[in-house]
Residue, then its C-alpha position, 0 to 999 in steps of 0.5 A: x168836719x173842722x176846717x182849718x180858717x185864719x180869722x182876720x179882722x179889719x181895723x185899720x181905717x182913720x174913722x174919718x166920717x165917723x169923727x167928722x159926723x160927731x164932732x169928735x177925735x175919738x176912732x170908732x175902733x177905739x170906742x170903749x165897750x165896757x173896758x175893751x175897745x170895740x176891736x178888742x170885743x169884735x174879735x173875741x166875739x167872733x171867735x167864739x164863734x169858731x176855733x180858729x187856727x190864727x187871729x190877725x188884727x190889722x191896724x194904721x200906721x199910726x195905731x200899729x205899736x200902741x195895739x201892739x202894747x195893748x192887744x191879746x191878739x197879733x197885729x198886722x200894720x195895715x196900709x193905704x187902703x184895705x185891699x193893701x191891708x189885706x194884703x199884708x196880713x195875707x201874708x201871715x195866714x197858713x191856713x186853708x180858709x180866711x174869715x174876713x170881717x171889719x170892725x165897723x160890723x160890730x154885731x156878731x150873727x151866729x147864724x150868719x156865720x154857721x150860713x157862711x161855713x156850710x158853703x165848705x162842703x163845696x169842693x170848687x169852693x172860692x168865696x161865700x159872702x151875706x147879703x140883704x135885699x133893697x127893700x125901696x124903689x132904687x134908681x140909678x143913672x136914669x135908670x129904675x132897677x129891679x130892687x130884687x135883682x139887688x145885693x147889698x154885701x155885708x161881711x163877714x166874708x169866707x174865702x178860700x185863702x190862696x184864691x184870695x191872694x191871686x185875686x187881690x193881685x189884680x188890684x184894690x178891691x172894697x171887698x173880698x167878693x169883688x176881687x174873687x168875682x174880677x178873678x172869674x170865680x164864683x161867689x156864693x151868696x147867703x142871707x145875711x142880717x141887718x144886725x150886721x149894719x155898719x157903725x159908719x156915722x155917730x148918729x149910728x150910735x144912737x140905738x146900737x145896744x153897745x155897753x157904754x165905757x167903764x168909769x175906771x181911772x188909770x194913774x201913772x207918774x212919770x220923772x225926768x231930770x235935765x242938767x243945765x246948759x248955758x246959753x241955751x233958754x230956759x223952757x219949764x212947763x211950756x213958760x219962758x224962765x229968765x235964767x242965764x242957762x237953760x236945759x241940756x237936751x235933744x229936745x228944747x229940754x222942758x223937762x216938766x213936760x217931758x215928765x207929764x208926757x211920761x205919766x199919760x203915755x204910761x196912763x194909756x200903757x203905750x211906753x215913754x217919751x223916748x220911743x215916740x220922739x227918739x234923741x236919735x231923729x233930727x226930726x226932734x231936734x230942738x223940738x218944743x215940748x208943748x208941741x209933743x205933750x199936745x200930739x200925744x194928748x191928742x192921740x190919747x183922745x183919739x183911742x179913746x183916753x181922756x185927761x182927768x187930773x195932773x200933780x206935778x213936783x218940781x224939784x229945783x234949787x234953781x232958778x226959784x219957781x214960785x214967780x212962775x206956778x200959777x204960768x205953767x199951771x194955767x198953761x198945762x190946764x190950756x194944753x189939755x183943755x183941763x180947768x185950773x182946779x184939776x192941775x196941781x203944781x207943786x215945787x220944792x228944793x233938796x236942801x242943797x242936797x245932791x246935784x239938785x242942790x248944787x244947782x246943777x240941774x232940774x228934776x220933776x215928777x208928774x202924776x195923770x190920772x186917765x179915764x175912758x172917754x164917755x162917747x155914750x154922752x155925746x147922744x145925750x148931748x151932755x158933752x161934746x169931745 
C-alpha cells in the first residue's frame, strides 16, 4: 500500500562547528558533491527512496533567496532553531505522513528507510524512529548506565504529520521523537545504521566516500555606468581618485566594483547587486562598495564558490585612470585574496564618443570566472580555505 508521506529535509543550520573544526567558511550543506551541494544530493538520494507526495528543503535566512534561485526543490526560510524550522515547512505539508531527515545525515540506507515504512500498517501510528546501540561502558552523572538500555536516535524519522504539529506546540524539541514522546505517544524504534553518522566536524570528511567537487568554471560579466556628481569624492575600485567630482549614486558609487560584484554574483547565478543592497534601504546609503564586494566574496565562499580569475574594462575620458591601474589591481587581488597575475585591469576611452566621451560619467565591464571550492584538499592538508 502506497502511503501519501511529505518529505521534508533539514538544512538550515550555520555549520558553525563544522567551519570552526576545519578552519573554514564553507557550510557543510554547501559541500559540493561532484556539481550539486550535498543538500541537493541528500534529497534527491532520498526520494529515490520513495514517490513522495511533496519535498520541502529548509533553509537559513541568509541562504533562503540563493536556494531559491538554485534548487529543483521547494524551499522553506527556516528559523532559530529546527524545531522552528520545522515548523514552518509543517505548515506546507498535506499529507498524511512526513519523513524528516537532515542533511548532515548524508548517507542514505534503504533498509533503514523500508524499516521505518513498515511501522505504517500500525493504526495507532504516531512516530517510527533508527536507532544504534552504545557499544562502550557509558557513565553519567555518577552513575554507570546499562549501555543496552541505551538508544542513540538517528534520522531519518516518520511521523504521522498532524501528531507532529500538536507536538511541537509544546516547544523546542532537538528532534521529531522527542517532541511526540513529551506528547505521550509512543515512539516506535527501528534498527538503524552507522552509515547514518552524522557529518558534525571536518575531521568527519576524512573517510566519508563523498565524490569530490567537479573542476568546472563559471564566468559571468557583470556592467555598470555611474554620471558624475560634483562635490562628492571619487571611489573607483576601492582607491581614492583626485577628481573635482565624484559619482552619483545611492551607494559611494564605485562603479568598478559595482560591476565586479555583478560578474560573482552572476557567476554563482544568485541575481545583482541591486537585490542584495536595494537604492531603496537607507541602510545602504552612502555605503562603501569595498564593504559590499567583501560580504558577497564571503558569501560566495561560504556555498561553496571560490574566485579564480577577474578582467576588468574601464571606460573612461575622464579622470585618466592609468596613474591609478596597478592601485586598484592590487587592491581588487586584496579583497579577494587573489594574487596580482590572476587580476586583469584594463582602461580605455570612446574617442569622445557618447556621454563617455563628453565626460559625463564612468562606464565598466568586469568578467569572473568561479569555480567550486576543493574542500577534499583541506584532508590532504594542500590548502587551507
Amino acid at each position: 500500500m502506497s502511503h501519501r508521506i511529505a518529505l521534508i529535509l533539514m538544512a538550515a543550520g550555520d555549520s558553525t562547528r563544522f567551519c570552526a573544526s576545519a578552519n573554514i567558511s564553507l557550510k557543510k550543506q554547501w559541500l559540493r558533491v561532484g556539481d550539486k551541494p550535498l543538500w541537493q544530493k541528500v534529497a534527491e538520494d532520498l526520494s529515490a527512496l520513495y514517490p513522495f507526495c511533496q519535498t520541502l528543503i529548509t533553509a537559513s535566512e541568509s541562504d533562503f533567496c540563493y536556494m531559491q534561485c538554485v534548487s529543483p526543490f521547494p524551499i522553506i526560510k527556516g528559523g532559530a532553531t529546527r524545531a522552528q524550522s520545522l515548523r514552518n515547512a509543517l505548515r506546507r505539508v498535506d499529507a498524511e505522513f512526513v519523513l524528516v531527515s537532515d542533511v548532515a545525515r548524508w548517507c542514505v540506507d534503504r533498509a533503514v528507510c523500508e524499516r521505518l515504512l513498515a511501522c505504517l500498517g500500525d493504526p495507532d501510528f504516531a512516530c517510527a524512529v533508527p536507532f544504534v546501540s552504545v557499544p562502550d561502558t557509558a557513565f553519567y552523572q555518577g552513575t554507570y548506565l546499562v549501555r543496552e538500555d541505551i538508544k542513540l536516535i538517528q534520522t531519518p524519522q516518520l511521523s504521522h504529520t498532524q501528531t507532529l504539529r500538536d507536538a511541537l506546540e509544546l516547544g523546542d524539541f532537538s528532534d521529531e521523537s522527542s517532541a511526540i514522546h513529551a506528547l505521550g505517544r509512543r515512539v516506535e524504534f527501528v534498527l538503524g545504521s552507522a552509515r547514518l553518522a552524522k557529518l558534525t566536524l571536518g575531521e568527519d570528511l576524512r573517510g566519508a566516500g563523498l565524490l569530490p567537487p567537479s573542476g568546472e568554471s563559471f564566468c559571468a560579466s557583470g556592467f555598470d555606468v555611474h554620471s558624475f556628481e560634483e562635490g562628492k569624492p571619487m571611489v573607483l575600485g576601492g582607491v581614492r581618485i583626485e577628481s573635482p567630482l565624484g559619482f552619483k549614486a545611492h551607494s559611494d558609487g564605485d562603479v568598478l566594483l559595482h560591476a565586479l560584484s555583478d560578474a560573482i554574483l552572476g557567476a554563482m547565478c544568485a541575481g545583482d547587486i541591486g537585490q542584495w543592497f536595494p537604492d531603496t534601504s537607507e541602510e545602504f546609503r552612502g555605503a562603501d562598495s569595498a564593504k559590499l564586494l567583501a560580504h558577497i566574496h564571503a558569501y560566495a565562499r561560504s556555498v561553496g564558490f571560490e574566485v579564480r580569475y577577474v578582467d576588468i574594462t574601464i571606460l573612461a575620458q575622464f579622470p585618466k585612470i592609468a596613474p591609478y591601474k596597478r592601485e586598484i589591481q592590487e587592491n581588487i587581488a586584496a579583497l579577494l585574496a587573489l594574487p596580482k597575475s590572476r587580476v586583469s585591469i584594463k582602461a580605455t576611452t570612446t574617442e569622445s564618443l557618447g556621454f563617455i566621451g563628453r565626460k559625463e560619467g564612468v562606464a565598466v565591464s568586469a568578467n569572473a570566472t568561479l569555480g567550486y571550492i576543493r574542500w577534499d584538499r583541506i584532508l590532504d592538508n594542500e590548502e587551507r580555505l
